[in-house]
C-alpha positions as CSV (number, residue, x, y, z in Angstrom):
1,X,-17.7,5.8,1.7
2,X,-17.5,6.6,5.4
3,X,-16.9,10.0,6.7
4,X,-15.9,11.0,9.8
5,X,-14.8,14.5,11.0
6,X,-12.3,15.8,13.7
7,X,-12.4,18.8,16.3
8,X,-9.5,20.8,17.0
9,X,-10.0,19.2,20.5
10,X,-10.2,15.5,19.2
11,X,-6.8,16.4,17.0
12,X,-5.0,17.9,19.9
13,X,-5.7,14.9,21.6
14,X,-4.7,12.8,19.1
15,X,-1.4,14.8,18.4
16,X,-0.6,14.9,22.3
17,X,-0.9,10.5,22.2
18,X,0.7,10.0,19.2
19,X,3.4,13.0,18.6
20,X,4.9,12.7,21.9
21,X,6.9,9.8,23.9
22,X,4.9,6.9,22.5
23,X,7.1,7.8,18.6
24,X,9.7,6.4,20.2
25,X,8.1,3.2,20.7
26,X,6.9,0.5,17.6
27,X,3.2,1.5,16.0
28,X,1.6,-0.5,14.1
29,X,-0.8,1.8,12.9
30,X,0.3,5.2,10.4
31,X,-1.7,7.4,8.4
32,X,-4.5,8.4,7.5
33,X,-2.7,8.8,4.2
34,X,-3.9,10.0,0.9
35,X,-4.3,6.8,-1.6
36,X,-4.7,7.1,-5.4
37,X,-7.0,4.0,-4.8
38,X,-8.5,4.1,-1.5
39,X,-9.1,7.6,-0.6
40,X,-7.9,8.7,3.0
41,X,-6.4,5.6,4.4
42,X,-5.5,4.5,7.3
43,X,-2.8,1.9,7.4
44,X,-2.3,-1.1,9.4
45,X,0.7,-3.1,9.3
46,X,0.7,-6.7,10.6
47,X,4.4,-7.6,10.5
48,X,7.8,-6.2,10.9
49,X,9.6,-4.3,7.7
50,X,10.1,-5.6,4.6
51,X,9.0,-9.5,5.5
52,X,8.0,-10.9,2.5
53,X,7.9,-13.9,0.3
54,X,8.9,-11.6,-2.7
55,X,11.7,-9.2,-3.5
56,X,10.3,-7.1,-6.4
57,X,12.2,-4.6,-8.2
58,X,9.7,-2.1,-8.3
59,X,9.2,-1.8,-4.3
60,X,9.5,1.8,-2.9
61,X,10.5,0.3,0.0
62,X,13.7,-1.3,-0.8
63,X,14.8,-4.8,-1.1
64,X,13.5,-7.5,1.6
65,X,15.3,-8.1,4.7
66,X,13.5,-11.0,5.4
67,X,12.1,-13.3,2.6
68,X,10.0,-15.9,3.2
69,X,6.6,-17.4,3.6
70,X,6.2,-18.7,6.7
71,X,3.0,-17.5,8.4
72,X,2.9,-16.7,11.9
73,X,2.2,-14.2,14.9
74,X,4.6,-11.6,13.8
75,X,2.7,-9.3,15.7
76,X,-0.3,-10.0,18.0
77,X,-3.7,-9.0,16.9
78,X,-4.8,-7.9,20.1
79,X,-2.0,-5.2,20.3
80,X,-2.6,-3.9,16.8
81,X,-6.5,-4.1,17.3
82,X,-6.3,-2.1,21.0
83,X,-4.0,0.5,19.1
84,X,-6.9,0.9,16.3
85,X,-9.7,0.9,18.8
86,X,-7.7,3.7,20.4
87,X,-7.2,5.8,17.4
88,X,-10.5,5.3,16.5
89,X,-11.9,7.3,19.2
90,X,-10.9,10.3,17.6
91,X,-13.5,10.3,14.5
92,X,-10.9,11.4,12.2
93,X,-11.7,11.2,8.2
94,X,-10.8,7.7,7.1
95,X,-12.2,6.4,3.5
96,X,-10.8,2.8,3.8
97,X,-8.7,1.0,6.8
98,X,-5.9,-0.9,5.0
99,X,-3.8,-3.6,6.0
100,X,-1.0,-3.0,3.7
101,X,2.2,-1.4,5.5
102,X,6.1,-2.2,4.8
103,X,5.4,-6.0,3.6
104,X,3.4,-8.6,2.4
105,X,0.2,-8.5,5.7
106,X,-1.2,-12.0,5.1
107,X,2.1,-13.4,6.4
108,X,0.5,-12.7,10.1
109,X,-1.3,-15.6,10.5
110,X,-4.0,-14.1,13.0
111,X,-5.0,-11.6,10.2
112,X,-8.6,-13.4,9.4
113,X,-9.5,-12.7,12.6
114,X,-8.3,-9.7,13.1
115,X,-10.2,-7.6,9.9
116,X,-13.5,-10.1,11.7
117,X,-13.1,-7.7,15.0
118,X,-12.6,-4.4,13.3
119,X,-15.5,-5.0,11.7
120,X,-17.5,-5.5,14.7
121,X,-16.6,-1.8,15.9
122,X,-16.5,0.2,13.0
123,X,-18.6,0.6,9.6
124,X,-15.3,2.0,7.8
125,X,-15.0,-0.6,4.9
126,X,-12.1,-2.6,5.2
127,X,-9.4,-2.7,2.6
128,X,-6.7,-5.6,1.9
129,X,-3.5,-4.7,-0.1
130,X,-1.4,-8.1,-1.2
131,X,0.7,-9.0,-3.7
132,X,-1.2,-12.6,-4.3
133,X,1.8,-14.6,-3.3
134,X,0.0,-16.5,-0.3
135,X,-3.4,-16.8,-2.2
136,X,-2.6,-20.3,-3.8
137,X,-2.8,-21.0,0.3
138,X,-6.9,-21.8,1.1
139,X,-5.9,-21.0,4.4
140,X,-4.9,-17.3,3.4
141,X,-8.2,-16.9,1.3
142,X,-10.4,-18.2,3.6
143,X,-8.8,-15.3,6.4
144,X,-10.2,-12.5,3.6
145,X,-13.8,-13.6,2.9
146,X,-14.5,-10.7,5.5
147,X,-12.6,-7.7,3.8
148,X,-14.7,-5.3,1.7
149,X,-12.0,-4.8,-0.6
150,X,-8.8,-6.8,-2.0
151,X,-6.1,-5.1,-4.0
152,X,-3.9,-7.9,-5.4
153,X,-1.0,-7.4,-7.7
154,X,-0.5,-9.5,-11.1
155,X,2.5,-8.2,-13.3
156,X,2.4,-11.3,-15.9
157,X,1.2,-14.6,-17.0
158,X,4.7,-15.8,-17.8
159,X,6.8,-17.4,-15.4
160,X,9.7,-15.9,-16.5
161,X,9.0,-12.4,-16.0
162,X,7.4,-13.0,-12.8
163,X,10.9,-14.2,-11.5
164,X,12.4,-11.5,-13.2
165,X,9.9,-8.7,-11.4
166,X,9.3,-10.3,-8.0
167,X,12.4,-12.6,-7.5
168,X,10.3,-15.1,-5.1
169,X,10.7,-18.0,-3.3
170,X,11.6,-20.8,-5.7
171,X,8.7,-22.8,-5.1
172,X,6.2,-19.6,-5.7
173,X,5.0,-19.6,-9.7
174,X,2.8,-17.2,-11.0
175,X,0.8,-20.9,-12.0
176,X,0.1,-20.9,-8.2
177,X,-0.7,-17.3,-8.4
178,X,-3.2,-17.1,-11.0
179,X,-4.7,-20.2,-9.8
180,X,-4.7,-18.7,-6.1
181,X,-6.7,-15.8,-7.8
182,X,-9.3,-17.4,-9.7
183,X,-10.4,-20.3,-6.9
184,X,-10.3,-16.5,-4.3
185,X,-12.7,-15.2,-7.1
186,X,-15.2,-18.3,-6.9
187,X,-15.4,-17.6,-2.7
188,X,-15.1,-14.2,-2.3
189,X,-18.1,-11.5,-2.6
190,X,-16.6,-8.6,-1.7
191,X,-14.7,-6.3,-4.5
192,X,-11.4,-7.4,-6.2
193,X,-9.3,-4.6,-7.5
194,X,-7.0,-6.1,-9.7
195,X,-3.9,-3.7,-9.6
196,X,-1.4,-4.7,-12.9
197,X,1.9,-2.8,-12.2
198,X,3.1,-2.1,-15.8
199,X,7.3,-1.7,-16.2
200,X,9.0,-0.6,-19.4
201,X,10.6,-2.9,-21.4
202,X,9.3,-6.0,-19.5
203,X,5.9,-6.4,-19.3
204,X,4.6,-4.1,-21.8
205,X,4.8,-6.1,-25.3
206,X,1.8,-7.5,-26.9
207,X,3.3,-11.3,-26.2
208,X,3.1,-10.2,-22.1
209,X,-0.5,-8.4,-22.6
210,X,-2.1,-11.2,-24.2
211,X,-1.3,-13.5,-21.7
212,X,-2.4,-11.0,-18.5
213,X,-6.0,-10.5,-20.7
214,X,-6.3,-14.2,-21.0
215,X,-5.7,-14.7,-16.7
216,X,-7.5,-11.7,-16.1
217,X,-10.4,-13.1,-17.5
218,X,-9.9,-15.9,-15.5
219,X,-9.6,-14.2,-12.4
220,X,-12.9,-11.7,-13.0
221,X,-12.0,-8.6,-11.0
222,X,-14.2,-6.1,-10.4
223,X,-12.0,-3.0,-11.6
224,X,-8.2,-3.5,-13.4
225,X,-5.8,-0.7,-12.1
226,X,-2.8,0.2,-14.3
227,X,-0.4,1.5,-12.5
228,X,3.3,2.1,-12.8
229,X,6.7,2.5,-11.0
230,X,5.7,6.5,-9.3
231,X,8.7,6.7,-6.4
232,X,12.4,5.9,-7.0
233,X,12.3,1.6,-7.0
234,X,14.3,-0.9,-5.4
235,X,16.3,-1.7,-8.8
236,X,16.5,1.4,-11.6
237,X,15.4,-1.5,-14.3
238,X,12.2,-0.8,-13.2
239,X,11.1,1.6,-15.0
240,X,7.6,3.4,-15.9
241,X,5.4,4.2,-18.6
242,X,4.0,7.3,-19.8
243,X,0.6,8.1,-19.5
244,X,-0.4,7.5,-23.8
245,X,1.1,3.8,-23.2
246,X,-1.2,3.2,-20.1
247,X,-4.1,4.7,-22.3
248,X,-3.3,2.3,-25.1
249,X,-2.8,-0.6,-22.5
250,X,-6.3,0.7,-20.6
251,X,-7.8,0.5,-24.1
252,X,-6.8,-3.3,-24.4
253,X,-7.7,-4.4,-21.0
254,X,-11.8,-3.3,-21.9
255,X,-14.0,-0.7,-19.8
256,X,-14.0,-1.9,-16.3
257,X,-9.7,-0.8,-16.2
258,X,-8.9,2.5,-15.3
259,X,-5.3,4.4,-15.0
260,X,-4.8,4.8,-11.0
261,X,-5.0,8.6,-11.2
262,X,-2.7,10.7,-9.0
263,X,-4.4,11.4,-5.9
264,X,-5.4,15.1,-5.6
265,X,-7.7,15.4,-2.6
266,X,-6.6,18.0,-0.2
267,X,-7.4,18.1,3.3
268,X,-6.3,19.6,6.7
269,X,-5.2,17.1,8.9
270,X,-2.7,18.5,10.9
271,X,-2.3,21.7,12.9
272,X,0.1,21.2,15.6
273,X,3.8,22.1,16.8
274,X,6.4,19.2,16.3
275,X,5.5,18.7,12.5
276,X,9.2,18.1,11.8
277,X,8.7,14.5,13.5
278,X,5.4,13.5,11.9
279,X,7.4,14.5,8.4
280,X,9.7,12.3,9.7
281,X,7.6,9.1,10.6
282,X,5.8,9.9,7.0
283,X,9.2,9.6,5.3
284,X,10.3,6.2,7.2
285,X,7.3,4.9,5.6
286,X,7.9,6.3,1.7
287,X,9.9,7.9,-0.5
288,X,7.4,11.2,-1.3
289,X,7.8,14.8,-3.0
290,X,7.0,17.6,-1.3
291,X,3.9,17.9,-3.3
292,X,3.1,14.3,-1.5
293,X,3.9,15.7,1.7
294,X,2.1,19.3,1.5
295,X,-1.6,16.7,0.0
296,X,-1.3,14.1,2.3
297,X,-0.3,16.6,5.6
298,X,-2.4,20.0,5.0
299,X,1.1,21.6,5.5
300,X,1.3,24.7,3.3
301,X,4.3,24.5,1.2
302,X,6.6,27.0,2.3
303,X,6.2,25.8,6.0
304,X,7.0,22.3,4.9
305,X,10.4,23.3,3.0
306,X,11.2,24.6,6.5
307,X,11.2,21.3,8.2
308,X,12.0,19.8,5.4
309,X,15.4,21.9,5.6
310,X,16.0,21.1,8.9
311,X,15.8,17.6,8.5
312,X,18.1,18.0,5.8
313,X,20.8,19.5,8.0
314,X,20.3,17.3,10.8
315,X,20.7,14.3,8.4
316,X,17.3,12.9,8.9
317,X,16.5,12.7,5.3
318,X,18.2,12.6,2.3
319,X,17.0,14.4,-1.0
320,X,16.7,11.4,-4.5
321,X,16.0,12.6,-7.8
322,X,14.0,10.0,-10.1
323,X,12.2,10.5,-13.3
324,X,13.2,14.1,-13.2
325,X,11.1,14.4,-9.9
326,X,12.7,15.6,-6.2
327,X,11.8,12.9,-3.4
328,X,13.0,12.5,0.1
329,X,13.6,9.7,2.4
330,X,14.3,8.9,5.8
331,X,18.0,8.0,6.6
């Protein structure tokens, strides 16, 4: 794991480029963020919001705008890799950089070559988070043989529940998705985290876990994560599971799964006036508690309801209440 620190100097310069004019203008880049898988992450997205070939119920981002599975420059590598080179320069703490963002990243066809350049100026292992819908393409696993980490997303083994969770393209099958996985596992020597998003009352009977431990053990990954619907979903049907049904589930899978843990690393990353627009640009990205915000921000609680208030008022934000929990999200 890769540490890097940050002077109050390097930070106000960072602040002063990217807390000023330049928020008005499209970014590619957001974070570093606190993952419960990857640590402090900093994101990169590679295409405009909510493209993707799938429309899952689960997404904390809403339902997709743009469906489909056409690959192509959504945005051009050399933009998003000067942006990174850029940020870089400020030796801020970064565990893992991520393509991940608002929708599926191996849509943008140039992506191959773009996690090849990264690694060419930076050490910082390089992290891929997709929801396998593309890897049944050679094209799109041959693009992340030079990641240090893929996180793809398998829900089922049946191919009606995988309609039911992802609603995909007709032509996508999870057949196509678990084969995708398994020929990925053959080529690939990097680390495959396996994440299996579990949903009550869909995906959680002995009939559905059978049939992920049989693909599983197909596919090989290094570590199954367990995770479960955490911020309000796209469709209320998705709902979680409690922590003693992902212990009996973890118990099934065998020792290499492990229940994605909230993330509880604290760390001071921001000291600087105008924290009401970085609260902002956190929000457009997720749903998140204040707890979320307070973690991920080093903003002490009490000054965060403040800006949170005033974002309130101005009708920036909105306030949801799922699973008993208080979240806010941009407007």
């Amino acid at each position: 794991m890769i540490i890097h620190s940050i002077s109050n100097q390097g930070l106000f310069s960072l602040i002063q480029k990217t807390v000023s004019k330049k928020l008005s203008k499209k970014r590619h880049i957001y974070g570093p963020v606190p993952s419960r898988r990857l640590g402090y992450s900093l994101g990169i997205d590679t295409i405009p919001f909510k493209t993707c070939p799938f429309n899952c119920i689960y997404c904390q981002l809403g339902k997709t705008t743009l469906q489909t599975e056409r690959r192509k420059r959504y945005i051009p590598a050399n933009e998003i890799f000067a942006e990174l080179k850029n940020f870089l320069k400020n030796k801020i703490h970064i565990d893992h950089i991520t393509f991940s963002g608002s929708g599926e990243p191996t849509l943008n066809r140039e992506i191959g070559n773009l996690i090849k350049k990264i690694k060419k100026i930076t050490d910082i292992p390089i992290a891929v988070i997709t929801d396998s819908s593309l890897l049944y393409k050679p094209e799109v696993r041959k693009a992340l043989l030079s990641a240090d980490v893929v996180l793809p997303t398998l829900t089922t083994a049946k191919n009606k529940t995988f309609k039911l969770i992802h609603r995909p393209l007709s032509h996508i099958t999870i057949k196509r998705i678990i084969d995708g996985l398994a020929k990925f596992r053959k080529i690939y020597k990097g680390e495959i985290w396996l994440e299996v998003m579990m949903l009550k009352g869909i995906n959680d009977t002995e009939e559905e876990l059978k049939g992920l431990k049989t693909a599983i053990d197909r596919i090989k990954p290094d570590r199954i994560q367990l995770n479960t619907v955490v911020r309000p979903p796209s469709e209320y049907s998705a709902r979680p599971l409690g922590l003693q049904e992902l212990r009996r589930i973890k118990k099934f899978f065998g020792e290499n799964c492990e229940i994605v843990a909230e993330f509880r690393k604290q760390k001071n990353i921001l000291n600087f006036n105008r924290k009401g627009q970085i609260i902002l640009q956190y929000l457009k990205r997720r749903p998140a508690t204040a707890m979320d915000m307070s973690r991920s921000l080093g903003i002490s609680n009490k000054t965060l309801l403040k800006y949170l208030s005033q974002l309130l008022k101005s009708k920036k934000i909105k306030r949801i209440n799922y699973q008993g929990k208080e979240f806010y999200e941009a407007i």
